[in-house]
MIDOSE-556504 format. One record per atom (N, C-alpha, C): residue number from 1; residue in one letter; chain; atom name; x, y, z. Coordinates in nm, 4 decimals, padded with zeros to 6 digits. Example, Ala and Ser with C-alpha at 12.3 -4.5 7.8 and 13.67 -1.06 7.14 Angstrom:
BEGIN
+-----+---+---+----+----------+----------+----------+
!   k ! r ! c !  a !       c1 !       c2 !       c3 !
+-----+---+---+----+----------+----------+----------+
!   1 ! a ! A !  N !  01.3190 ! -00.5690 !  00.7800 !
!   1 ! a ! A ! CA !  01.2300 ! -00.4500 !  00.7800 !
!   1 ! a ! A !  C !  01.3200 ! -00.3300 !  00.7800 !
!   2 ! s ! A !  N !  01.2850 ! -00.2250 !  00.7080 !
!   2 ! s ! A ! CA !  01.3670 ! -00.1060 !  00.7140 !
!   2 ! s ! A !  C !  01.2900 !  00.0030 !  00.7870 !
+-----+---+---+----+----------+----------+----------+
END
This chain:
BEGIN
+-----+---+---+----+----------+----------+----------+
!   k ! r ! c !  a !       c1 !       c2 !       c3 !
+-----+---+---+----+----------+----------+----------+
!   1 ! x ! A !  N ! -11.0403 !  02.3069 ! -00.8785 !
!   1 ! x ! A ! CA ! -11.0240 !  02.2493 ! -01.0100 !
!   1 ! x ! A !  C ! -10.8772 !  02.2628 ! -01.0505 !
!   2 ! x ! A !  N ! -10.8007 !  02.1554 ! -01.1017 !
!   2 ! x ! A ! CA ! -10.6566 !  02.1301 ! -01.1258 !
!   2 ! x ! A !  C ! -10.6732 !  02.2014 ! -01.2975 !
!   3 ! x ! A !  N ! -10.5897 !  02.3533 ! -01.3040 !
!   3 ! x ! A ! CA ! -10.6348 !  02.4363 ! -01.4209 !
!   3 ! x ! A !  C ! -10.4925 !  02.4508 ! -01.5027 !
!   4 ! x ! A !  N ! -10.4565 !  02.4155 ! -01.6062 !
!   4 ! x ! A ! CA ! -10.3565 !  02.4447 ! -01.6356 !
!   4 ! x ! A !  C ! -10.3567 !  02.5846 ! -01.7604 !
!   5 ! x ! A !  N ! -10.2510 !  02.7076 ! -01.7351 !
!   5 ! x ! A ! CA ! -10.3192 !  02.7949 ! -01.8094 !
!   5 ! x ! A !  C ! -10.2148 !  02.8269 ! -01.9033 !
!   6 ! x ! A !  N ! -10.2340 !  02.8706 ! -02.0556 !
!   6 ! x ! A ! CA ! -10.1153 !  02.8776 ! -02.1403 !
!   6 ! x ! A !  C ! -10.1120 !  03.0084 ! -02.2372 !
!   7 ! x ! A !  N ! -10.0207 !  03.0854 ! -02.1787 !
!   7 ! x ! A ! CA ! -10.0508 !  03.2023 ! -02.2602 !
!   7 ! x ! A !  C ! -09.9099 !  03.1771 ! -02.3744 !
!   8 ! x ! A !  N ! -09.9588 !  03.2076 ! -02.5052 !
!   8 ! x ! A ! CA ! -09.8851 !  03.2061 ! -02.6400 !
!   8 ! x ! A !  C ! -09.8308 !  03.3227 ! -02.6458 !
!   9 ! x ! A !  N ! -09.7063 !  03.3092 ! -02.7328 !
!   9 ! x ! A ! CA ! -09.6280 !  03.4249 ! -02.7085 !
!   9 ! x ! A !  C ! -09.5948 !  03.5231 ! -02.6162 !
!  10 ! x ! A !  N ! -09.6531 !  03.5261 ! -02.4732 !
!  10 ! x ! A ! CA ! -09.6386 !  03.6011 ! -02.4020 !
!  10 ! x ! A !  C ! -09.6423 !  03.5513 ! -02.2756 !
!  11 ! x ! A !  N ! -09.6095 !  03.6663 ! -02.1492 !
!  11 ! x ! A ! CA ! -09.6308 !  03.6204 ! -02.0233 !
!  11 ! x ! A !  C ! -09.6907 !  03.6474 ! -01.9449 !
!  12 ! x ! A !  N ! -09.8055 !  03.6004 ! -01.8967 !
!  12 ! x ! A ! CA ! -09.9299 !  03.6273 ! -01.8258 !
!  12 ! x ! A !  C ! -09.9076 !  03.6930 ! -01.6744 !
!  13 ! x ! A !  N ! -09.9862 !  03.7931 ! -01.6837 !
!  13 ! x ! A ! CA ! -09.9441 !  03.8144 ! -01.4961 !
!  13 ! x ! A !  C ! -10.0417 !  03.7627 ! -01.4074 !
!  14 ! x ! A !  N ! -09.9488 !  03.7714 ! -01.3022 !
!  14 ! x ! A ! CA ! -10.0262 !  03.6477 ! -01.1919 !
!  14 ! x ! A !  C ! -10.1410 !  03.7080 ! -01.1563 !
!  15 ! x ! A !  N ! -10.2113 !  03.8446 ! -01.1722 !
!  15 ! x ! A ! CA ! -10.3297 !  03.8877 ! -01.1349 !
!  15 ! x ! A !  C ! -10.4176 !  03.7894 ! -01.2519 !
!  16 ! x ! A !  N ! -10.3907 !  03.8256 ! -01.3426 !
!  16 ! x ! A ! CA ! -10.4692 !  03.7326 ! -01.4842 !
!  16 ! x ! A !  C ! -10.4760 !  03.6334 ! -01.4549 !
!  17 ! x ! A !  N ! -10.4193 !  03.4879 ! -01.4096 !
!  17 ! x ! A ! CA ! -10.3917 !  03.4200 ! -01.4077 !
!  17 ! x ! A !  C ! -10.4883 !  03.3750 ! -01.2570 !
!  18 ! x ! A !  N ! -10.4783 !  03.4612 ! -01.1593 !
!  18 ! x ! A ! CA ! -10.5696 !  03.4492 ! -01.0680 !
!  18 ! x ! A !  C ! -10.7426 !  03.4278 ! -01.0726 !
!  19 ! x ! A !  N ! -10.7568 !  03.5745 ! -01.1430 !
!  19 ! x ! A ! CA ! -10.8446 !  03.6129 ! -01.2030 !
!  19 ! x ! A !  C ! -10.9425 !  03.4812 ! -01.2870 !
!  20 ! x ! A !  N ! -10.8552 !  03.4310 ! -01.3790 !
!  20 ! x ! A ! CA ! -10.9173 !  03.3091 ! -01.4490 !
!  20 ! x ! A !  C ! -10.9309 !  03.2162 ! -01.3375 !
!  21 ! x ! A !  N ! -10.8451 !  03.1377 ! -01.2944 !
!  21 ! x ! A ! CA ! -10.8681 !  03.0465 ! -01.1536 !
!  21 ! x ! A !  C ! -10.9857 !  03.0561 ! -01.0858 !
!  22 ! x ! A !  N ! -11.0243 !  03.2080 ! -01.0593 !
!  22 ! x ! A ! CA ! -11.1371 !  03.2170 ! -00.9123 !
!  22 ! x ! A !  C ! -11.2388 !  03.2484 ! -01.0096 !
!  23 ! x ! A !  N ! -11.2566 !  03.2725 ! -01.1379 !
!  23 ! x ! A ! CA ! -11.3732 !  03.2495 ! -01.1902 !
!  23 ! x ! A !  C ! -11.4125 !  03.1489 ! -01.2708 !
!  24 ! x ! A !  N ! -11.3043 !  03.0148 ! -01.2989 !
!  24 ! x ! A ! CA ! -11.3522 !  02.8818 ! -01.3327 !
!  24 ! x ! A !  C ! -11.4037 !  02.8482 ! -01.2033 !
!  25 ! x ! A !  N ! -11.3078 !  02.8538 ! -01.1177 !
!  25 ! x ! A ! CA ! -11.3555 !  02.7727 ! -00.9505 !
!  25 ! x ! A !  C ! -11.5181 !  02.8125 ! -00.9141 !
!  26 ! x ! A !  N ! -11.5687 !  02.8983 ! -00.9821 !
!  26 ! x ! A ! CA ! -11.7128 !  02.8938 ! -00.9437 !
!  26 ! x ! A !  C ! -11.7911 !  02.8423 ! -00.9708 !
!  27 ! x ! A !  N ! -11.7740 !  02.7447 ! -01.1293 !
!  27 ! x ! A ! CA ! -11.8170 !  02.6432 ! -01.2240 !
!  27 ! x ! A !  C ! -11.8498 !  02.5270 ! -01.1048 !
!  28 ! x ! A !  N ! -11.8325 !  02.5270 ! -01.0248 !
!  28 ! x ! A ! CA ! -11.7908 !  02.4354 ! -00.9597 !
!  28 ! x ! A !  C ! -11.9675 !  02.4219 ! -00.8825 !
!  29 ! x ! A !  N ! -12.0326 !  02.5501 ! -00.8707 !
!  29 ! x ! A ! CA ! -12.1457 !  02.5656 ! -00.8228 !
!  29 ! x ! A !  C ! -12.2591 !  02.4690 ! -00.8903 !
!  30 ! x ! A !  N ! -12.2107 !  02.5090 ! -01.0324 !
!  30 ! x ! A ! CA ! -12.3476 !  02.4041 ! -01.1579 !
!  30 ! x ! A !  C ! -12.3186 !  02.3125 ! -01.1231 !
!  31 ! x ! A !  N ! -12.1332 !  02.1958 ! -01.1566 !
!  31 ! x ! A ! CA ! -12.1893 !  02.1038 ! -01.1771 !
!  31 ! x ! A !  C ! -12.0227 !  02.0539 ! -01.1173 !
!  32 ! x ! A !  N ! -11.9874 !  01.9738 ! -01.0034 !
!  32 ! x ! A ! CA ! -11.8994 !  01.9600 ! -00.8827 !
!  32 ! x ! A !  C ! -11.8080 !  01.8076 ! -00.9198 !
!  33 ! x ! A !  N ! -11.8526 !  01.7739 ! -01.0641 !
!  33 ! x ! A ! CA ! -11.7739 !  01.6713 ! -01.1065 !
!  33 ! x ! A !  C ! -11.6682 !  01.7391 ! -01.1870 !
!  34 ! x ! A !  N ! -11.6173 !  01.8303 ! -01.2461 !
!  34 ! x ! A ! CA ! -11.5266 !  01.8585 ! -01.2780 !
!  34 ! x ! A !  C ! -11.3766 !  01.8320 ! -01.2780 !
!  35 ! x ! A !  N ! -11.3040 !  01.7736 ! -01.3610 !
!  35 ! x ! A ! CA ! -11.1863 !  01.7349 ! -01.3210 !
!  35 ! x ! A !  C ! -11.0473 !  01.8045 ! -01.3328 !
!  36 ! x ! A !  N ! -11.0875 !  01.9046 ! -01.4112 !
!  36 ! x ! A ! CA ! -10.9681 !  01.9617 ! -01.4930 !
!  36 ! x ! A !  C ! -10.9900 !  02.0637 ! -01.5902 !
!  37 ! x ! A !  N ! -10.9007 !  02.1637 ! -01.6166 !
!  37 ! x ! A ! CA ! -10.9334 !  02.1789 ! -01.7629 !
!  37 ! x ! A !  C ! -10.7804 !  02.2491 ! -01.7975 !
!  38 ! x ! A !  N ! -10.8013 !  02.3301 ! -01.8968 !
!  38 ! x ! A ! CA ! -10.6555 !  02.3746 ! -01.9877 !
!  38 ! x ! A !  C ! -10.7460 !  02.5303 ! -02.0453 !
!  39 ! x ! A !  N ! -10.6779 !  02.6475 ! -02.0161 !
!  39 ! x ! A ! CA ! -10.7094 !  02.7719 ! -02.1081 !
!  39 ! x ! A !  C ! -10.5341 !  02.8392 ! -02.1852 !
!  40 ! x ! A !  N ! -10.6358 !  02.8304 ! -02.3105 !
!  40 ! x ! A ! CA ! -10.4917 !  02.9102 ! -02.3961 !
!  40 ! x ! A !  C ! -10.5194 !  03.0864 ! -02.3719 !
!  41 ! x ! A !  N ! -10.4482 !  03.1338 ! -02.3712 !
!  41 ! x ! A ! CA ! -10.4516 !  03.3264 ! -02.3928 !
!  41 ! x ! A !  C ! -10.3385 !  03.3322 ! -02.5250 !
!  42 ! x ! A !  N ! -10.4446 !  03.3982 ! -02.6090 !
!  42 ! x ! A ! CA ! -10.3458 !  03.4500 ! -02.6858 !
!  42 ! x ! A !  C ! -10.3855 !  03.6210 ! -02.7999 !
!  43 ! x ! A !  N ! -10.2895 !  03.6607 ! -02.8113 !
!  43 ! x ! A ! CA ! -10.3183 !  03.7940 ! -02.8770 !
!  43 ! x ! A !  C ! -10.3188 !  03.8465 ! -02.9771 !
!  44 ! x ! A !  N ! -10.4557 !  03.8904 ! -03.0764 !
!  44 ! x ! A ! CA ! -10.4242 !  03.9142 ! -03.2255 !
!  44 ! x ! A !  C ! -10.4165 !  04.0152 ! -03.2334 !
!  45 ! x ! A !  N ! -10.3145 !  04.0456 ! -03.3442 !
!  45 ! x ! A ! CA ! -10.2406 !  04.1286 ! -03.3787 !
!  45 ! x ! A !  C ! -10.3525 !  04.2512 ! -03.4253 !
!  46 ! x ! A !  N ! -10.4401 !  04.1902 ! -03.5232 !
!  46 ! x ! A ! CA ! -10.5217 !  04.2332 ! -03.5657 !
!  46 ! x ! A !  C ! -10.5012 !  04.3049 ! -03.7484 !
!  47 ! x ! A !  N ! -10.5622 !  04.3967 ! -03.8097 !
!  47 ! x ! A ! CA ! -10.4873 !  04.4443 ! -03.9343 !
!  47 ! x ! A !  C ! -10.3976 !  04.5499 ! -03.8955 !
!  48 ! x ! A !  N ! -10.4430 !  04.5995 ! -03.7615 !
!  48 ! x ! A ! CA ! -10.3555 !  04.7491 ! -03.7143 !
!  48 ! x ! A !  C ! -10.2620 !  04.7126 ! -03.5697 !
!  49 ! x ! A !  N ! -10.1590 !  04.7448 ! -03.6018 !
!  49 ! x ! A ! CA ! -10.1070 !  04.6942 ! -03.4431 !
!  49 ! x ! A !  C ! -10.1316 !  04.7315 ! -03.3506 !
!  50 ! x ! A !  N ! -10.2066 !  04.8516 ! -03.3968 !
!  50 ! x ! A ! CA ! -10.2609 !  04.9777 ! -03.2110 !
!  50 ! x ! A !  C ! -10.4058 !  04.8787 ! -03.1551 !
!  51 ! x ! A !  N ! -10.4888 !  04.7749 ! -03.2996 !
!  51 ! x ! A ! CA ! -10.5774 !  04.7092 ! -03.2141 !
!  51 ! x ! A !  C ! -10.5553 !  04.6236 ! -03.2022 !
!  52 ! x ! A !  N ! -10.5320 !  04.5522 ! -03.0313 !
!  52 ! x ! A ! CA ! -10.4972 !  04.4075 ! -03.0778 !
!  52 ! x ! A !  C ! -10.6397 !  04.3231 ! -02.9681 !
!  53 ! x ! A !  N ! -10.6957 !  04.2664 ! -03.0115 !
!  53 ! x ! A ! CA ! -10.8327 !  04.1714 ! -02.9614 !
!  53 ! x ! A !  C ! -10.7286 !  04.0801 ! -02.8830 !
!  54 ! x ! A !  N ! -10.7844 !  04.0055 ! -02.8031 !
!  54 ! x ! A ! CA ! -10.7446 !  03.9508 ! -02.6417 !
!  54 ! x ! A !  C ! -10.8409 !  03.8319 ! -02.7332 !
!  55 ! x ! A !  N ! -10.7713 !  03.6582 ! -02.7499 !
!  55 ! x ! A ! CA ! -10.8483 !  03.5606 ! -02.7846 !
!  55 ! x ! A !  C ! -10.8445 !  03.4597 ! -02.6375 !
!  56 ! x ! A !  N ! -10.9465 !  03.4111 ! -02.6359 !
!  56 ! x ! A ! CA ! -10.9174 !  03.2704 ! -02.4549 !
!  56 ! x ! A !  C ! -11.0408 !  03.1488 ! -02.5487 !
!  57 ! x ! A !  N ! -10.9590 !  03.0583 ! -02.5295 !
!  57 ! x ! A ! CA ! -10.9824 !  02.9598 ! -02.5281 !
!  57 ! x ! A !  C ! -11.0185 !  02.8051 ! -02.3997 !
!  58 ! x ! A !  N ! -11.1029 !  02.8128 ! -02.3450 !
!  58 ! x ! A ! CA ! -11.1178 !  02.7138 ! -02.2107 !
!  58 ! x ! A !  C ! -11.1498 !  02.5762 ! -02.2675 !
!  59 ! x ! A !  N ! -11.1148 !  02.4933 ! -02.2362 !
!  59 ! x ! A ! CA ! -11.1560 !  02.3404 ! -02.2191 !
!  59 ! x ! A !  C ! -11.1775 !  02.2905 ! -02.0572 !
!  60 ! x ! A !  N ! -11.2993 !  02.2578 ! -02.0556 !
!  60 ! x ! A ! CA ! -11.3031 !  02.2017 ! -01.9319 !
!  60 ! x ! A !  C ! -11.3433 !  02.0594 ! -01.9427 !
!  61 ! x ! A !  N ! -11.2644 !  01.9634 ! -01.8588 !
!  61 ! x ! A ! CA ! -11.2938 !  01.8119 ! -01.8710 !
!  61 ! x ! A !  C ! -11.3944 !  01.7966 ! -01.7900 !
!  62 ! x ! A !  N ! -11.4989 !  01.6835 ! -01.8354 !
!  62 ! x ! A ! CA ! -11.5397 !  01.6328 ! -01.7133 !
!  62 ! x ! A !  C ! -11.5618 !  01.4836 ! -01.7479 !
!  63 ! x ! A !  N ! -11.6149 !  01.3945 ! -01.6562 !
!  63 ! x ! A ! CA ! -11.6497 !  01.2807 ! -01.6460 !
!  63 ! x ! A !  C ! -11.7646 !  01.1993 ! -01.8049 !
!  64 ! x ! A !  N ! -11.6743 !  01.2076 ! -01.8918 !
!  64 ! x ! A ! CA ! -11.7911 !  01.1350 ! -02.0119 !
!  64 ! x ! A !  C ! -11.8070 !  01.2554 ! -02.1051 !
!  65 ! x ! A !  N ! -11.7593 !  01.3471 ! -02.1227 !
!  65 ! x ! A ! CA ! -11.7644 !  01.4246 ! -02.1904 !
!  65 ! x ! A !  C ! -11.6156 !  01.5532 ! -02.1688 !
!  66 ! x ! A !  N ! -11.6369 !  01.6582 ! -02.2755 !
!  66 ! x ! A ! CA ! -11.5336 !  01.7624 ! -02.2654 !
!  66 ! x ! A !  C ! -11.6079 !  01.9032 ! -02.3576 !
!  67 ! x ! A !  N ! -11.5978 !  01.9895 ! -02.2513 !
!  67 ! x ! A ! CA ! -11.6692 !  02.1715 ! -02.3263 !
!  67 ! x ! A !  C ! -11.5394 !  02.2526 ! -02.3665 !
!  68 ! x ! A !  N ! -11.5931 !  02.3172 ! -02.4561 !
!  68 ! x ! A ! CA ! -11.5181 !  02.3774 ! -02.5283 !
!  68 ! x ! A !  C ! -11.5680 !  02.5171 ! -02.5139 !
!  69 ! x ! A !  N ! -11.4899 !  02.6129 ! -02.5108 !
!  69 ! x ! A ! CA ! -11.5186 !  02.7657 ! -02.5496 !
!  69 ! x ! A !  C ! -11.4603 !  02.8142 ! -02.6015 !
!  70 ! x ! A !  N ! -11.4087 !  02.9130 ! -02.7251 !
!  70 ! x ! A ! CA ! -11.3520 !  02.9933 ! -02.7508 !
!  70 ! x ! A !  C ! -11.3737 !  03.1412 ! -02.8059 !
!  71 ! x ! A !  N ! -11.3701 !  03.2463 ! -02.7459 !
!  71 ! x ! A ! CA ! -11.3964 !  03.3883 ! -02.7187 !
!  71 ! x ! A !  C ! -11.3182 !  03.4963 ! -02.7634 !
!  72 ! x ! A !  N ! -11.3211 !  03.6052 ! -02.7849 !
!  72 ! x ! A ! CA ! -11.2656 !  03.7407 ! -02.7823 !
!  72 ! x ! A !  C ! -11.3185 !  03.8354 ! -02.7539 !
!  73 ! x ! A !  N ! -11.2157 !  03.9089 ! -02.6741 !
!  73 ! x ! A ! CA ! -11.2533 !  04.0682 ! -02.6363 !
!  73 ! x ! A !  C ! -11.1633 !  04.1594 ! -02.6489 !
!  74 ! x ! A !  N ! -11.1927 !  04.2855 ! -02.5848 !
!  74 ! x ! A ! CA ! -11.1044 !  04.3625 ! -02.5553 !
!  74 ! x ! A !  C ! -10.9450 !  04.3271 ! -02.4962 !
!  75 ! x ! A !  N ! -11.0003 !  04.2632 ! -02.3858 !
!  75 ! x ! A ! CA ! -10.9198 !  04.2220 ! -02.2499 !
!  75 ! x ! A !  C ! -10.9348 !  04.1623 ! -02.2541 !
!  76 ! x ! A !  N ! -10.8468 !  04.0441 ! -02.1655 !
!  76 ! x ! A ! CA ! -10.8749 !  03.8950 ! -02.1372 !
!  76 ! x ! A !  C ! -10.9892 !  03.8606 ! -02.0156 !
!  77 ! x ! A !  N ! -11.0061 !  03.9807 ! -01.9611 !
!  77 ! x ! A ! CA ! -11.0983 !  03.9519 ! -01.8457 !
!  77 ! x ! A !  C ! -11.2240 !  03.9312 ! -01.8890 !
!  78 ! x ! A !  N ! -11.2745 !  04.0546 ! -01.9738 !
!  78 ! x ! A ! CA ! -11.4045 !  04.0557 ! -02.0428 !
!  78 ! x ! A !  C ! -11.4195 !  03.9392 ! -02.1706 !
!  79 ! x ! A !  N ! -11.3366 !  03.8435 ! -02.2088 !
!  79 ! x ! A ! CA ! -11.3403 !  03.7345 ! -02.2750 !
!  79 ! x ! A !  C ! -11.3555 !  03.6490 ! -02.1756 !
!  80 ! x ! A !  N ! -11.2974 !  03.6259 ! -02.0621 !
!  80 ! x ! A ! CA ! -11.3349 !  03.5138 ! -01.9335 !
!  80 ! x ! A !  C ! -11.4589 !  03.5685 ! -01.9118 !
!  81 ! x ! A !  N ! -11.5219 !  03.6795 ! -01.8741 !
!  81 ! x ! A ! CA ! -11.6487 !  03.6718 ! -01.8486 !
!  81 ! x ! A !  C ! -11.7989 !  03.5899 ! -02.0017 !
!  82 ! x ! A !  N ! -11.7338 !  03.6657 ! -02.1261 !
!  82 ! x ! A ! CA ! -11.8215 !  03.6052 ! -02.2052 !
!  82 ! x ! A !  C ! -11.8357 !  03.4146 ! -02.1885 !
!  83 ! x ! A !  N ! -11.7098 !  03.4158 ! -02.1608 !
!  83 ! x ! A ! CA ! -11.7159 !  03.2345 ! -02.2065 !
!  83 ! x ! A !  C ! -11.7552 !  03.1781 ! -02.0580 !
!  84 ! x ! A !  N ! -11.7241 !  03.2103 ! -01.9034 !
!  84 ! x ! A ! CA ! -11.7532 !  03.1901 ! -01.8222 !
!  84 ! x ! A !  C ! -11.9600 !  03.0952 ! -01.8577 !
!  85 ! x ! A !  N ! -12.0329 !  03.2826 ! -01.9150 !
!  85 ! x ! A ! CA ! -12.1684 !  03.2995 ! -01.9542 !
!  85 ! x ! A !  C ! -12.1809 !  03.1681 ! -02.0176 !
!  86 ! x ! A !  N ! -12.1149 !  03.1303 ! -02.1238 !
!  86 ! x ! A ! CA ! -12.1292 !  02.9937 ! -02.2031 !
!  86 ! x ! A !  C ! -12.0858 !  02.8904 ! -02.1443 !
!  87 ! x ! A !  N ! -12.0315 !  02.8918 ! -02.0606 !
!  87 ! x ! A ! CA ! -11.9607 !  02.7564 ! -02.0077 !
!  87 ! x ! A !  C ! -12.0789 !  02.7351 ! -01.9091 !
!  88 ! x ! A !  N ! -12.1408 !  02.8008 ! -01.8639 !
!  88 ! x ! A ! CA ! -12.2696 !  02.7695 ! -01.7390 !
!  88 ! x ! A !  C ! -12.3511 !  02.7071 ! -01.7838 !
!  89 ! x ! A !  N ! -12.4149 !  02.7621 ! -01.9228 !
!  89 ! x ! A ! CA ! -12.5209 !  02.6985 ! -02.0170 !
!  89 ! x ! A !  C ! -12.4750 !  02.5741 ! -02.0929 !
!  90 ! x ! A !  N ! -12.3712 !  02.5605 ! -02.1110 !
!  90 ! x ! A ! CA ! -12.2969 !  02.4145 ! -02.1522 !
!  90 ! x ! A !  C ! -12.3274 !  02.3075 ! -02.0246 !
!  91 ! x ! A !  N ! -12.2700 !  02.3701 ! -01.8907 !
!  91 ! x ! A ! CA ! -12.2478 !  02.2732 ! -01.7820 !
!  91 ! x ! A !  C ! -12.4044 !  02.2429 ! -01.7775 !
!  92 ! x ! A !  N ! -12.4783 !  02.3569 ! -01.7540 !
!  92 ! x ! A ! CA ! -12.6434 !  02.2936 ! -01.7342 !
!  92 ! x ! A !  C ! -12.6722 !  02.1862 ! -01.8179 !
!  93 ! x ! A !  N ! -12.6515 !  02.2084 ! -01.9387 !
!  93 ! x ! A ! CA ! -12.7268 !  02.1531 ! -02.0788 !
!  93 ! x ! A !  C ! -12.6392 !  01.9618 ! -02.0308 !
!  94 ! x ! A !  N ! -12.5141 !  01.9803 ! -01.9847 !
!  94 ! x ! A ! CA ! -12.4611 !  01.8527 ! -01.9912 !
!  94 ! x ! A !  C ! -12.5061 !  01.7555 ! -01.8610 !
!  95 ! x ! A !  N ! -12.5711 !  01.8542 ! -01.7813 !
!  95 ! x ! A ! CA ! -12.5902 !  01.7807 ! -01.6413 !
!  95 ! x ! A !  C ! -12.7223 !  01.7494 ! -01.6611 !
!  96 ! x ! A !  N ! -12.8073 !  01.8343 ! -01.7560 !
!  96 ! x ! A ! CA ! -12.9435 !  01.7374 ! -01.7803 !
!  96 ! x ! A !  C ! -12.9481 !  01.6378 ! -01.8455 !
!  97 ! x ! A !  N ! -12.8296 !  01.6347 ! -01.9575 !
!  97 ! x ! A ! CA ! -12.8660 !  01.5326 ! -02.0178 !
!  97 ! x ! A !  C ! -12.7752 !  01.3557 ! -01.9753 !
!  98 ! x ! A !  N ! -12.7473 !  01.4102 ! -01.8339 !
!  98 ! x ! A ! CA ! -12.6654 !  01.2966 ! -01.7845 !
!  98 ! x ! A !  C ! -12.7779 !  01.2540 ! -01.6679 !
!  99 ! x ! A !  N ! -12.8271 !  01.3348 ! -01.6189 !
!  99 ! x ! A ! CA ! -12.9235 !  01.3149 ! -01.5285 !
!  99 ! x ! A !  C ! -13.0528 !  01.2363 ! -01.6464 !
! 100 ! x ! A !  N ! -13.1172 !  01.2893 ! -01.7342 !
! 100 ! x ! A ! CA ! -13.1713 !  01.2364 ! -01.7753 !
! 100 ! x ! A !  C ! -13.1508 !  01.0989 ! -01.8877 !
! 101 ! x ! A !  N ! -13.0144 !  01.0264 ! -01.8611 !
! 101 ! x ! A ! CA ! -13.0042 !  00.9107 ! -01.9126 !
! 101 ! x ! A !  C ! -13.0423 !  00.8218 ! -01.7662 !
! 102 ! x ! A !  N ! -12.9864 !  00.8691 ! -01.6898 !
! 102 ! x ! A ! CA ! -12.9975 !  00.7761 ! -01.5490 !
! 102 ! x ! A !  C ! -13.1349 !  00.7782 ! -01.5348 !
! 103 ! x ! A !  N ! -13.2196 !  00.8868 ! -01.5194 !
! 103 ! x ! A ! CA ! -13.3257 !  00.8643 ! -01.5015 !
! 103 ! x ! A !  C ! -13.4292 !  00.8494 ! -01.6468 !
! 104 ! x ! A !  N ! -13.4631 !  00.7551 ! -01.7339 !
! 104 ! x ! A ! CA ! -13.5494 !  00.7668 ! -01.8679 !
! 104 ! x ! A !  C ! -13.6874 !  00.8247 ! -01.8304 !
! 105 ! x ! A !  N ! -13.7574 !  00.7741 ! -01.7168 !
! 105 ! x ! A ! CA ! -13.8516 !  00.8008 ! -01.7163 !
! 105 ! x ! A !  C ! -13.8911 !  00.9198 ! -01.7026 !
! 106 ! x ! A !  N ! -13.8091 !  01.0370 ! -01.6506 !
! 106 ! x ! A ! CA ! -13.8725 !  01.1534 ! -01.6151 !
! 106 ! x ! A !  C ! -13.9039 !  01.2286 ! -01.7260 !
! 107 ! x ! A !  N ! -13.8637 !  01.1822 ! -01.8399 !
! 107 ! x ! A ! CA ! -13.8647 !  01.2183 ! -01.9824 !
! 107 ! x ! A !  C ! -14.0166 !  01.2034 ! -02.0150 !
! 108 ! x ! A !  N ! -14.0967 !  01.1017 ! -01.9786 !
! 108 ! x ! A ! CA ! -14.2002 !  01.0472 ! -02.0107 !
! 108 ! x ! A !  C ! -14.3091 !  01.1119 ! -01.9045 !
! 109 ! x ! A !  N ! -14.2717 !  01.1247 ! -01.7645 !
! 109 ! x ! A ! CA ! -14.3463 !  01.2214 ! -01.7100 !
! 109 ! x ! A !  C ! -14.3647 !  01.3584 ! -01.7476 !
! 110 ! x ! A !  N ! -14.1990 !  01.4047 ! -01.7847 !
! 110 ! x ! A ! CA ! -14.2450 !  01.5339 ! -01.8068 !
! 110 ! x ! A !  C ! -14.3164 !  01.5775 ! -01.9660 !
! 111 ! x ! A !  N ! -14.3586 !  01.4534 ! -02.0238 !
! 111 ! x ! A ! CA ! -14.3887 !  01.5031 ! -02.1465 !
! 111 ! x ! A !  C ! -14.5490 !  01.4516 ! -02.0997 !
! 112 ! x ! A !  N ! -14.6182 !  01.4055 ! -01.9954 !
! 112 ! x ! A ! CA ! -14.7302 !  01.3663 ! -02.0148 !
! 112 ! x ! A !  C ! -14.7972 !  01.4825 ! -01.8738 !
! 113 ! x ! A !  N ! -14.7099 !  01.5550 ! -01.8313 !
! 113 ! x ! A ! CA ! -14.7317 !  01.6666 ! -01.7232 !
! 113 ! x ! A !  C ! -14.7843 !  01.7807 ! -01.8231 !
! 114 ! x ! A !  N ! -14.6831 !  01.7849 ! -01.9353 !
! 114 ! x ! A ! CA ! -14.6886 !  01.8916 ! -02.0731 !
! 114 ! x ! A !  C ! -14.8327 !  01.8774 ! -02.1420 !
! 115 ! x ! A !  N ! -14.9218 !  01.7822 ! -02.1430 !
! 115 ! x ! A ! CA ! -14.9815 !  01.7205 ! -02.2199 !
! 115 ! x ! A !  C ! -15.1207 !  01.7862 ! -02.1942 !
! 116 ! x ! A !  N ! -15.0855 !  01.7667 ! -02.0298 !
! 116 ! x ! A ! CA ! -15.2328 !  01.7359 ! -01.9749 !
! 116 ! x ! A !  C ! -15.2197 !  01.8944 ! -01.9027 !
+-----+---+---+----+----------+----------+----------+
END
């Protein structure tokens, strides 16, 4: 996946930067049309400067549509893992409902499978 990554105010290290890469690239398992996407990193200050929350933001493109996530954690890693979690259930939710325009009818089977 062609990922472009943008950390605000600061400079990301290439482990981080890896890190995000090889765990979008697994997205790739749900749903293999993927074209692209863009993640921001950025860091709040917070009210105290000793806490500062880790914010990530992912957009991933795909074909007829575009997902959105945006997260916080501790770390930036444990924010890629929360939104990773959401981005799976997005990709599912978008691949049924693309599969089920192509196909109308299975809509009608599976509601008369439900029935009976």
């Amino acid at each position: 996946m062609k990922l472009q990554v943008h950390s605000i105010h600061f400079d990301a290290d290439i482990k981080l930067l890896e890190f995000i890469q090889s765990k979008l690239n697994k997205l790739d398992t749900f749903y293999d049309r993927i074209t692209g996407g863009e993640v921001f990193l950025k860091v709040d200050k917070g009210d105290t400067k000793k806490v500062r929350s880790k914010m990530l933001e992912v957009k991933i493109n795909l074909p007829g549509g575009t997902l959105f996530v945006k997260e916080q954690g501790k770390t930036f890693e444990e924010a890629m893992d929360i939104a990773i979690e959401a981005l799976k259930i997005q990709l599912k939710r978008f691949k049924e409902r693309i599969q089920d325009k192509a196909n109308p009818t299975r809509n009608v089977l599976m509601s008369m499978a439900m029935e009976s």
